[in-house]
C-alpha positions as CSV (number, residue, x, y, z in Angstrom):
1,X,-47.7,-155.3,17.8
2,X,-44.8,-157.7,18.1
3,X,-45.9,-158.1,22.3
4,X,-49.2,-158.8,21.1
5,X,-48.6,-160.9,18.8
6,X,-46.1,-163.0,21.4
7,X,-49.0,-163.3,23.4
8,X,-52.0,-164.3,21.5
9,X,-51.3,-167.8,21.2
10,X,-50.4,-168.0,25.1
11,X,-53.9,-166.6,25.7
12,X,-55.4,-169.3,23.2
13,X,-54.0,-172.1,24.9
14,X,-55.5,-170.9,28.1
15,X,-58.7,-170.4,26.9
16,X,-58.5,-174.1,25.1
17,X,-57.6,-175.5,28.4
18,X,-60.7,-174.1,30.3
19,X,-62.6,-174.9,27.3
20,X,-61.5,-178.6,27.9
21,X,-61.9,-178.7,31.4
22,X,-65.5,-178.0,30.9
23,X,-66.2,-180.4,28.3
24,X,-65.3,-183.8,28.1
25,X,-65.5,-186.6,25.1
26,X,-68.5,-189.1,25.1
27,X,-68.1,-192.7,23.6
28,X,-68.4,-191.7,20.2
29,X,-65.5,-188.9,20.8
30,X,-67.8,-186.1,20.7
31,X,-67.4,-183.1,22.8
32,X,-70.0,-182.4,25.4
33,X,-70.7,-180.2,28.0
34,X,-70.0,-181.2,31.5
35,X,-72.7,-181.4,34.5
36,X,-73.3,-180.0,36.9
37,X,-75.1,-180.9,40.2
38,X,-78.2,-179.2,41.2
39,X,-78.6,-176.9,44.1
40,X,-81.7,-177.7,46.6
41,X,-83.6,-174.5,48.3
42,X,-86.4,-175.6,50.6
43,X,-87.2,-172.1,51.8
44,X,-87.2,-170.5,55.0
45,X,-88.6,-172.0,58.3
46,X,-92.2,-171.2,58.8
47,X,-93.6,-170.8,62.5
48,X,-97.1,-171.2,62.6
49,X,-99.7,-169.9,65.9
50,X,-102.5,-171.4,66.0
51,X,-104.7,-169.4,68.4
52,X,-107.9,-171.8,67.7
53,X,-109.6,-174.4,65.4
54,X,-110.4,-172.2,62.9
55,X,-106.3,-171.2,62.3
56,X,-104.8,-172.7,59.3
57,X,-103.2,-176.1,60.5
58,X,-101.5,-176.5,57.1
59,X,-98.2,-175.2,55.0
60,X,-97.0,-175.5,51.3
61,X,-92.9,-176.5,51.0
62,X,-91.9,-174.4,47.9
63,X,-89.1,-175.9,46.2
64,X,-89.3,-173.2,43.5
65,X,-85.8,-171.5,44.2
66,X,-83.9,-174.3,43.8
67,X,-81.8,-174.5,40.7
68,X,-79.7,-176.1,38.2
69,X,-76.8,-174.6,36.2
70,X,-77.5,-176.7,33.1
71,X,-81.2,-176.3,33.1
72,X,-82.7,-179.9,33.4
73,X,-85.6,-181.2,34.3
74,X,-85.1,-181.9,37.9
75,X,-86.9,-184.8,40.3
76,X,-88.6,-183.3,43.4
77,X,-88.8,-185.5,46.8
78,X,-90.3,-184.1,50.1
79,X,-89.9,-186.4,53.0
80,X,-90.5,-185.6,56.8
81,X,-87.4,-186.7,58.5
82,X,-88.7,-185.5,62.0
83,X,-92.3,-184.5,64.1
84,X,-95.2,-185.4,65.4
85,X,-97.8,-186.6,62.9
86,X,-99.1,-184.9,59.9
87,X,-100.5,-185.8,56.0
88,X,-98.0,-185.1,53.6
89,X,-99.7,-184.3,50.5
90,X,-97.7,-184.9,46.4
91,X,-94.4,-185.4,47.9
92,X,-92.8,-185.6,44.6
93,X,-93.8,-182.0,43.5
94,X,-91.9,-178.9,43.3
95,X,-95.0,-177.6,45.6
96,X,-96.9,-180.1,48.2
97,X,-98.7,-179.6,51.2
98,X,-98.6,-180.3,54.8
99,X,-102.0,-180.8,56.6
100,X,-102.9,-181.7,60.2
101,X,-100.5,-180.3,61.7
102,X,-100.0,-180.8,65.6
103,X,-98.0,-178.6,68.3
104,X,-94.5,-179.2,67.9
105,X,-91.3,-178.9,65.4
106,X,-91.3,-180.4,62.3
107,X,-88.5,-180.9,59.6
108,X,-89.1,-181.7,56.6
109,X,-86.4,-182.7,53.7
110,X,-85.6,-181.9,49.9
111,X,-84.0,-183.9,47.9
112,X,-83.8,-182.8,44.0
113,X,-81.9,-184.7,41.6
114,X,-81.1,-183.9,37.7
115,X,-81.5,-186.6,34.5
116,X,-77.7,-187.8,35.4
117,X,-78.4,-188.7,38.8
118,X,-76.6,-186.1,40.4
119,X,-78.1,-184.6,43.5
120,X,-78.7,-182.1,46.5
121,X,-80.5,-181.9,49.5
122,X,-81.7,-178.9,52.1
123,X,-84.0,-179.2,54.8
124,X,-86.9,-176.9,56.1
125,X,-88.1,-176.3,59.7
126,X,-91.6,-175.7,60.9
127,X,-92.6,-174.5,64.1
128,X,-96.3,-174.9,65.5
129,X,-97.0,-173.1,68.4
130,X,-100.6,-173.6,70.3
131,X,-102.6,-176.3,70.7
132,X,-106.4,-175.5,70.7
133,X,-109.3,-177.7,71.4
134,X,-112.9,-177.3,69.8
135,X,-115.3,-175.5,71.4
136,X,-118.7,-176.7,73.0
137,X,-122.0,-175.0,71.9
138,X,-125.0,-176.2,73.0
139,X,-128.0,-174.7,71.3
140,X,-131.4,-174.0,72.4
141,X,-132.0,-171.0,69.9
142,X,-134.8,-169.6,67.9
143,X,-134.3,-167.7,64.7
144,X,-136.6,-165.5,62.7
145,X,-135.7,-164.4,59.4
146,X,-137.0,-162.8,55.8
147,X,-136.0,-165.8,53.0
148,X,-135.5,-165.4,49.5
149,X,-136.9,-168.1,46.7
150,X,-136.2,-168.1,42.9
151,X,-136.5,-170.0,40.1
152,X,-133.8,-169.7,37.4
153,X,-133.1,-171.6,34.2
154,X,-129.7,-173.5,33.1
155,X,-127.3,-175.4,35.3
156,X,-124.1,-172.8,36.1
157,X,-121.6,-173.0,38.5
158,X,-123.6,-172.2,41.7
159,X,-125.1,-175.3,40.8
160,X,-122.5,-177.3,42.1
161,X,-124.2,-179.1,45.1
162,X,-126.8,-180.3,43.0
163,X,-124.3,-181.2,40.6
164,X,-122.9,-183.1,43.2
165,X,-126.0,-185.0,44.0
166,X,-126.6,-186.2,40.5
167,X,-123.1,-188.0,40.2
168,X,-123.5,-189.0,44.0
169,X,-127.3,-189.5,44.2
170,X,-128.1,-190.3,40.5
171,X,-130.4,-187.4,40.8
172,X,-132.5,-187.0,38.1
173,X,-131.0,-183.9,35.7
174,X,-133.3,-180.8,35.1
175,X,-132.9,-177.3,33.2
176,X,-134.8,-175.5,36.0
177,X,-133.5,-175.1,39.4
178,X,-135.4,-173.5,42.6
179,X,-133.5,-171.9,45.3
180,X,-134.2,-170.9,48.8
181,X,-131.9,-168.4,50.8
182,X,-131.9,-167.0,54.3
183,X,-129.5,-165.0,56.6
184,X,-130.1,-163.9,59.8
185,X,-128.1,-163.2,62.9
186,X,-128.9,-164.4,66.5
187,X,-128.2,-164.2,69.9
188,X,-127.2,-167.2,71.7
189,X,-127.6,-166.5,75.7
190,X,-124.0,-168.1,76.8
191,X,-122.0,-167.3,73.7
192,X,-123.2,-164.5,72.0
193,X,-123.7,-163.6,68.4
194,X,-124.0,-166.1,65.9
195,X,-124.9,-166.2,62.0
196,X,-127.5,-168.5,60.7
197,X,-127.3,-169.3,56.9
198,X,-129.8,-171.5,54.7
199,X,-129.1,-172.9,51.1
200,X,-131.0,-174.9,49.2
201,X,-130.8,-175.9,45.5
202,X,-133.9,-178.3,44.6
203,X,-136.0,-179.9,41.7
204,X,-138.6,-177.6,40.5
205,X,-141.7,-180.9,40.0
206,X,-144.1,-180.5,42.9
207,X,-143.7,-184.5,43.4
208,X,-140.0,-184.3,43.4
209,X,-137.8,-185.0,47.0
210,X,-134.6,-184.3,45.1
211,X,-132.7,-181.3,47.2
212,X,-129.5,-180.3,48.8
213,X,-129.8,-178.6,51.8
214,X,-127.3,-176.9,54.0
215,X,-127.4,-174.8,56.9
216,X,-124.3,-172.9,58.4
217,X,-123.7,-171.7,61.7
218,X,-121.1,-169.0,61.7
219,X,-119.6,-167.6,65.5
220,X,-119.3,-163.8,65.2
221,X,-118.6,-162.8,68.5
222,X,-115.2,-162.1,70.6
223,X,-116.5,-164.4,73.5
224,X,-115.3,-167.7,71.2
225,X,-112.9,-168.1,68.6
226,X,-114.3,-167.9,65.0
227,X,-115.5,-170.5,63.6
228,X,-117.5,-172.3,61.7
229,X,-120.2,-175.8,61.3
230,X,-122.2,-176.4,58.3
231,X,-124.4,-179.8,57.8
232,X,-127.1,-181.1,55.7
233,X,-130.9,-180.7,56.9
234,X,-133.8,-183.2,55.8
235,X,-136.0,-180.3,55.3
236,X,-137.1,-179.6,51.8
237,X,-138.1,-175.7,52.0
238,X,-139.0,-175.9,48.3
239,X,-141.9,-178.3,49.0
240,X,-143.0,-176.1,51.9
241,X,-143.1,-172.8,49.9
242,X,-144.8,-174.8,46.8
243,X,-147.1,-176.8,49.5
244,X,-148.3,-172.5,51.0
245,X,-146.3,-173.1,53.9
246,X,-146.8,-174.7,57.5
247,X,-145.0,-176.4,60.1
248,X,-142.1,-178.4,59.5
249,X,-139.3,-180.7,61.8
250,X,-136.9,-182.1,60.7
251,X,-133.1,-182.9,61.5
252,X,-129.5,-181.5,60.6
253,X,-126.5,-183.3,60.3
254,X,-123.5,-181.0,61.1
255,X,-120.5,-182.7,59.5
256,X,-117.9,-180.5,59.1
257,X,-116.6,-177.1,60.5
258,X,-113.5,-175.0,62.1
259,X,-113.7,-177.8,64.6
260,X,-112.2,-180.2,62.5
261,X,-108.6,-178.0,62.6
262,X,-108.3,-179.3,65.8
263,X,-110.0,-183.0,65.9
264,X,-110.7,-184.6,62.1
265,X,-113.5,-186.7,64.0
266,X,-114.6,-184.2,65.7
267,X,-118.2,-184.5,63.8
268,X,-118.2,-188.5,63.6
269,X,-120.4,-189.2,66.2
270,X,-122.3,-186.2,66.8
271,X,-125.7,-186.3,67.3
272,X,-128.3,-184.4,64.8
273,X,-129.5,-181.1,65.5
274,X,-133.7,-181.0,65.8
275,X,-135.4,-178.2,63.5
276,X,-139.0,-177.7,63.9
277,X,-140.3,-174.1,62.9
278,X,-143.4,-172.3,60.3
279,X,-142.8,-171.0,57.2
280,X,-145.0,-168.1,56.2
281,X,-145.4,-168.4,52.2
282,X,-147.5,-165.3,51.9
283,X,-144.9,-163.2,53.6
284,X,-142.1,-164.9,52.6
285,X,-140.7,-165.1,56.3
286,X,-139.9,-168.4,58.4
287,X,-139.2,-169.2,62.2
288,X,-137.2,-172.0,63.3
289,X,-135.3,-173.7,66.1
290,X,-132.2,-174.9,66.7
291,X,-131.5,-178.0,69.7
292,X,-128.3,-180.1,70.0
293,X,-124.8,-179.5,70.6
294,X,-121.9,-178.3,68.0
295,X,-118.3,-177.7,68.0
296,X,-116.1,-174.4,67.0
């Protein structure tokens, strides 16, 4: 007891020393905790193989293991410090994005920083290996197909093109939609297999024009990469099916697509694809044809 009681006021002193070389006395002679820097963690280098258009060209930088002894709110900065060019998207988030992304190596640098300005930087590499180019289709194809047309009440989230055209378009809002839906597959002779989608949302008044709608053009076929090219047609298949049917031409505007992984302008000066086909009313089944080039 005697040893112990030598000893205890040894082992306070030492404690009260660490204690103090922790803490330190602010200007009012308080006692406060001392800071501490942060600690940066860009993550592991990314390699990314892009075998064609239609493979992502894009990462996310995930600052999200970095970390800070004293728990502060920290300041994020991504920069690119080297590479060929890219968009670098919310640079001053714990998470952004990198799109466009070209062959090459890229690094990419982040810097955190606490409320006291202290600081830490680590830096991130990423690799992009291939460097695809879009793929030429011409078309000269004809597809026959069963379509489907409803009517249904309320405006929901499927609703969103339309939706779109009323704050783009100032369409006129209604409570009654009509659709129109087909999906077919068909053979082109040079490349293969393809699917054809239509979608249509439209205006239920016989006298209305008011629609939005889109055809897609999907490769499904080994002979191309897959891919992808949607646009917007001129045709109103609401009209026709209210109208009994008929012939109709028309044109379609393909403006966006896999292609554009490869070349962002890719669709800028393309010129429109011709429709002309019959729709059957009666047997709810329409023929149409396809002429004009795409990309994939």
């Amino acid at each position: 007891m005697k040893l112990l009681a030598k000893l205890s006021p040894s082992f306070l002193a030492i404690g009260l020393s660490l204690l103090l070389l922790m803490c330190k006395k602010d200007d009012a002679g308080s006692l406060i905790r001392a800071n501490h820097p942060p600690v940066a963690h860009a993550g592991a280098d990314i390699t990314l193989d892009r075998v064609s258009c239609s493979s992502p060209n894009w990462v996310q930088l995930d600052a999200s293991s970095s970390s800070d002894a004293d728990r502060d709110k920290l300041l994020y900065k991504w920069t690119k410090i080297s590479g060929p060019f890219c968009n670098l998207s919310s640079p001053y988030s714990q998470i952004a994005e990198v799109n466009n992304l070209q062959a090459g190596q890229y690094a990419f640098e982040l810097n955190i920083t606490d409320p006291k300005g202290l600081s830490s930087k680590d830096t991130l590499v990423v690799d992009v290996i291939g460097s695809p180019s879009p793929t030429e289709v011409d078309l000269d194809v004809t597809v026959d197909g069963s379509y489907s047309f409803s009517i249904s009440d309320g405006f929901g989230s499927e609703d969103i093109y339309l939706f779109l055209c009323q704050v783009l378009h100032s369409c006129p809002v209604r409570d009654v939609k009509a659709r129109t839906n087909l999906l077919k597959t068909f053979n082109e002779p040079t490349w293969g297999k393809f699917m054809f989608r239509i979608d249509e949302i439209a205006d239920t008044s016989v006298s209305s024009n008011n629609h939005q709608t889109f055809m897609t053009i999907m490769s499904a076929n080994i002979q191309i990469p897959s891919g992808s090219v949607s646009g917007r047609a001129s045709i109103n298949f609401k009209q026709l099916i209210q109208g009994g049917g008929g012939s109709f031409s028309g044109t379609l505007e393909m403006n966006s697509g896999s292609a554009g992984g490869c070349d962002p302008n890719v669709f800028a000066n393309l010129a429109l694809i011709t429709i002309s086909g019959i729709l059957d009313a009666e047997r709810h089944n329409m023929t149409l044809t396809l002429k004009g080039k795409v990309y994939f």
